[in-house]
Backbone as numpy.savetxt, mean C-alpha at the origin, in Angstrom:
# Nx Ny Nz CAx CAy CAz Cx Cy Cz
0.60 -3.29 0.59 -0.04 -3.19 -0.68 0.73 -2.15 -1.51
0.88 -2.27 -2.58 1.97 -1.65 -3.82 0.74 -0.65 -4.62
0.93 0.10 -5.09 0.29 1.17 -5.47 0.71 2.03 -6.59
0.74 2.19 -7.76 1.37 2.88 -8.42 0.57 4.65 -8.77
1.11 5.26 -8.68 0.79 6.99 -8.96 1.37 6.87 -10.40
0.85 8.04 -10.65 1.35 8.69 -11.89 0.35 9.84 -11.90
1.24 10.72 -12.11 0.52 12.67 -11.66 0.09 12.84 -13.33
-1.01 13.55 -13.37 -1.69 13.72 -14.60 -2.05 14.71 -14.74
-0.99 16.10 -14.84 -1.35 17.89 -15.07 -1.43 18.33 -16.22
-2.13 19.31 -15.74 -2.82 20.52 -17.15 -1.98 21.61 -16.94
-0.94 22.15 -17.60 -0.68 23.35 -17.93 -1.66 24.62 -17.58
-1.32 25.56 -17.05 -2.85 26.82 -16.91 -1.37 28.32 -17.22
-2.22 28.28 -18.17 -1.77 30.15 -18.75 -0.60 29.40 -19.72
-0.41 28.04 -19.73 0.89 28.06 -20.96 2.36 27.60 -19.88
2.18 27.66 -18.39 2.74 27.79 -17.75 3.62 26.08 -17.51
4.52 25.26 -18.05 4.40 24.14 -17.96 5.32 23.69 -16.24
4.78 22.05 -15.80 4.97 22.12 -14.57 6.36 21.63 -14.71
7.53 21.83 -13.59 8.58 22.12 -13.48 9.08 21.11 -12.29
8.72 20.81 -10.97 8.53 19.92 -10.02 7.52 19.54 -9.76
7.90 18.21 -9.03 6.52 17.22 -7.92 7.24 16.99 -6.89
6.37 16.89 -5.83 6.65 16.36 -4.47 5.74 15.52 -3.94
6.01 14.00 -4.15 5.13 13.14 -3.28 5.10 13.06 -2.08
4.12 13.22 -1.82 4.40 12.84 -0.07 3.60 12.15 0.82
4.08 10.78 0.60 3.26 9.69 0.99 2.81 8.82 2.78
3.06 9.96 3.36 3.12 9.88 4.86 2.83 10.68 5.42
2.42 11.91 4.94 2.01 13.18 5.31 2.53 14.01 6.57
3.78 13.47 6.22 4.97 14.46 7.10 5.21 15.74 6.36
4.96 16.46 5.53 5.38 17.19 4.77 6.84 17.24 4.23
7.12 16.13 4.21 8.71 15.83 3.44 7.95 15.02 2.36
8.66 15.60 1.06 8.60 14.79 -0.01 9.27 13.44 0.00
8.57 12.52 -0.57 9.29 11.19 -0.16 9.97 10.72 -2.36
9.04 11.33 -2.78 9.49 10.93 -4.27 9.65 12.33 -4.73
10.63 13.20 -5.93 10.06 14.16 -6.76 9.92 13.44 -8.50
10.00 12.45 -8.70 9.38 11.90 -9.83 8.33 12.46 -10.48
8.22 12.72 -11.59 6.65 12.98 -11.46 5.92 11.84 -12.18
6.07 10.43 -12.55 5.00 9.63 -13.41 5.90 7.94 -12.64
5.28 7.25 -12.68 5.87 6.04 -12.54 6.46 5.90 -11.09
5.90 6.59 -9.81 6.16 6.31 -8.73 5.11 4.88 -7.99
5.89 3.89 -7.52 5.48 3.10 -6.64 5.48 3.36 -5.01
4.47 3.22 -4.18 4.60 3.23 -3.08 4.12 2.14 -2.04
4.41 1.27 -0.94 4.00 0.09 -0.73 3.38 0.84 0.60
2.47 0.14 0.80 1.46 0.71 2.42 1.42 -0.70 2.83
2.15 -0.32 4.21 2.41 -1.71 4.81 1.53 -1.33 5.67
0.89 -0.96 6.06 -0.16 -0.81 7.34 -1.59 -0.78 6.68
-2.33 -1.51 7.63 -4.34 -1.19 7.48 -4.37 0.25 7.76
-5.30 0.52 6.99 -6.29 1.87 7.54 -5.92 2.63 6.33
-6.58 3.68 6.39 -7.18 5.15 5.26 -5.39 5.93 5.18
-5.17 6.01 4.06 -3.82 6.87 3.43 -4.27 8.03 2.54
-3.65 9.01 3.13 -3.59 10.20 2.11 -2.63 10.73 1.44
-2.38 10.02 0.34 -0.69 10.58 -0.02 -0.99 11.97 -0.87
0.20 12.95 -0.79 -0.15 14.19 -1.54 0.75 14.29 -2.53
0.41 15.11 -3.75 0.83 15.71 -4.51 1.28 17.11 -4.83
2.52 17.38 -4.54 2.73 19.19 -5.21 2.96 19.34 -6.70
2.48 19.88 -7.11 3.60 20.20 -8.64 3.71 21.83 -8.40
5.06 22.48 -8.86 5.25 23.43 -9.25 5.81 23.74 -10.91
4.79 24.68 -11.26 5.13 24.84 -13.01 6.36 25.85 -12.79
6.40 26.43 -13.93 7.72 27.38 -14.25 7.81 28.85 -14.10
6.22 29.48 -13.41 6.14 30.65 -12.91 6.14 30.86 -11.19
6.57 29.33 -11.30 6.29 29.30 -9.32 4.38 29.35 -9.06
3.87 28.85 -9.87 2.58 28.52 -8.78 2.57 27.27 -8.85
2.03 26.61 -7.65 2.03 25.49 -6.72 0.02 24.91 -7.27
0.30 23.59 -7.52 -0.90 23.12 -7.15 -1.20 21.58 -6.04
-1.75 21.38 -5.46 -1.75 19.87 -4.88 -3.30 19.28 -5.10
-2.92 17.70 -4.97 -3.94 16.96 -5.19 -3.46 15.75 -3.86
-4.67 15.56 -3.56 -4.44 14.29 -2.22 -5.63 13.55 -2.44
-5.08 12.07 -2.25 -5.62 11.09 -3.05 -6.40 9.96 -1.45
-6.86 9.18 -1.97 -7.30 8.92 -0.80 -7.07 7.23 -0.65
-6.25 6.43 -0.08 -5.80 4.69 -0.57 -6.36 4.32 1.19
-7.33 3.35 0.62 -7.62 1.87 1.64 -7.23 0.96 1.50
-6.21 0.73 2.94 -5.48 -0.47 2.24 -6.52 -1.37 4.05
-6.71 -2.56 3.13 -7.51 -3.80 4.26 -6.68 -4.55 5.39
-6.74 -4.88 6.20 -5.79 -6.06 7.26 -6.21 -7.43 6.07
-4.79 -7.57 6.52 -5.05 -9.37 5.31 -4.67 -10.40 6.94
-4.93 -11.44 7.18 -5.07 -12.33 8.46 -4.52 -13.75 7.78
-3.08 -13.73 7.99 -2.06 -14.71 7.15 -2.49 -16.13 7.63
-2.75 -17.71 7.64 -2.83 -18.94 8.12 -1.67 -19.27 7.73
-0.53 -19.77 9.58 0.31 -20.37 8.90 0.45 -21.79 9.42
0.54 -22.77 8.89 0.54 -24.40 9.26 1.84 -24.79 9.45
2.54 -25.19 10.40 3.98 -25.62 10.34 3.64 -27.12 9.58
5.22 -26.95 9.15 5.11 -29.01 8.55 4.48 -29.78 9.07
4.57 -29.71 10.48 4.49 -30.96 11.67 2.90 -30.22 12.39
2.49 -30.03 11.54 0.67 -29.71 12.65 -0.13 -30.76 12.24
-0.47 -31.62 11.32 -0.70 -32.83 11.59 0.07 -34.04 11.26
-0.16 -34.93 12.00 0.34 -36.30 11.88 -0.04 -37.44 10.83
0.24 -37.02 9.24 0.22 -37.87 8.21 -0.15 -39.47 8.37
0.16 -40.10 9.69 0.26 -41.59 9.87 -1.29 -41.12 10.62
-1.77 -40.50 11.29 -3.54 -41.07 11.84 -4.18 -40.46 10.92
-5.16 -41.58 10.59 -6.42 -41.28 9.55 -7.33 -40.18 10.34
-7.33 -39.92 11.65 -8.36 -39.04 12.38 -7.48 -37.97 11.81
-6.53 -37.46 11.30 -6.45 -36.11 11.44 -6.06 -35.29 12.74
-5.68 -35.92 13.70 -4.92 -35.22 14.80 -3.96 -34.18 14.93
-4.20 -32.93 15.22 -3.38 -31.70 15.88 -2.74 -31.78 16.69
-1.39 -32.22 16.29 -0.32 -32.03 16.94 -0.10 -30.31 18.09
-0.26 -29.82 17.59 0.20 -28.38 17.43 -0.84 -26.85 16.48
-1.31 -26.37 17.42 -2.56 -25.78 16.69 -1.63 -25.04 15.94
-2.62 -24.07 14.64 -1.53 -23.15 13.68 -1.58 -21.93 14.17
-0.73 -21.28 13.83 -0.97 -20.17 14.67 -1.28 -18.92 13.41
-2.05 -17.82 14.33 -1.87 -16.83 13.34 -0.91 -15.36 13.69
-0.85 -15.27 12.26 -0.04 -13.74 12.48 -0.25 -12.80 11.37
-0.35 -11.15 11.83 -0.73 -10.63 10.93 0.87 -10.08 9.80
0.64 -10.75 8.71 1.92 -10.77 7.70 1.10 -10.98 6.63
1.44 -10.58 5.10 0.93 -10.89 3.78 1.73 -11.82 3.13
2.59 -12.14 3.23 3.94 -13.08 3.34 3.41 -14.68 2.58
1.89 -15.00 3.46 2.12 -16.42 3.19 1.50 -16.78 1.79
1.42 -18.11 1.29 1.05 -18.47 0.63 -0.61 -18.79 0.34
-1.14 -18.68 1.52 -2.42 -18.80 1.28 -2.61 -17.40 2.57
-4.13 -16.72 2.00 -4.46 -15.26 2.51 -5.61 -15.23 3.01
-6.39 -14.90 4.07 -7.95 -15.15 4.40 -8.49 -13.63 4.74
-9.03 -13.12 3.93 -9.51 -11.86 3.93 -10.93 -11.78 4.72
-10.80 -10.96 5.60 -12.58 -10.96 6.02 -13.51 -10.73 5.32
-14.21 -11.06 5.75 -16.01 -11.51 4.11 -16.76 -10.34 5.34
-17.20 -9.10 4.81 -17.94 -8.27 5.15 -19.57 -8.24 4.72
-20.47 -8.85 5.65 -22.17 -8.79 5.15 -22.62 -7.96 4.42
């Protein structure tokens, strides 16, 4: 899933900000220093915390950490040959198989009660 940031700071004392450090894996390595118009893709399910540093121009530091759910998507894929066009029953050659990829053309998301 694709994600776009864009850091949105307030100046404090007049002080304007000077660097960013994204850091979208929470290794403490900056992965972007951009500060507006960063994309990041989360190829994995589960809870993301990507962080934000900015440093203004007196050297103080602020961070913000954001919080991204990204869902399992459960791909259906049909080869050409899984049914047999010539029987009217509709016969399965070859069951479809699944795999977890976002890739395909059609997507089946779980329906939560």
């Amino acid at each position: 899933m694709a994600v776009d940031f864009t850091a949105r700071v307030r100046p404090v004392a007049g002080a304007e900000p000077t660097a960013w450090a994204w850091d979208f894996d929470c290794d403490g390595t900056a992965d972007s220093v951009e500060p507006d118009g960063v994309t990041r893709v989360f190829e994995t399910a589960g809870v993301h915390y990507p962080r934000l540093s900015v440093t203004d121009e007196q050297g103080n530091t602020g961070q913000a950490i954001a919080r991204v759910e990204v869902e399992p998507v459960i791909g259906l894929s049909l080869s050409d040959d899984a049914f047999d066009p010539r029987s009217l029953r509709g016969r399965s050659r070859r069951a479809p198989t699944m795999r977890d990829n976002t890739s395909y053309e059609r997507e089946l998301r779980p329906v939560h009660p």
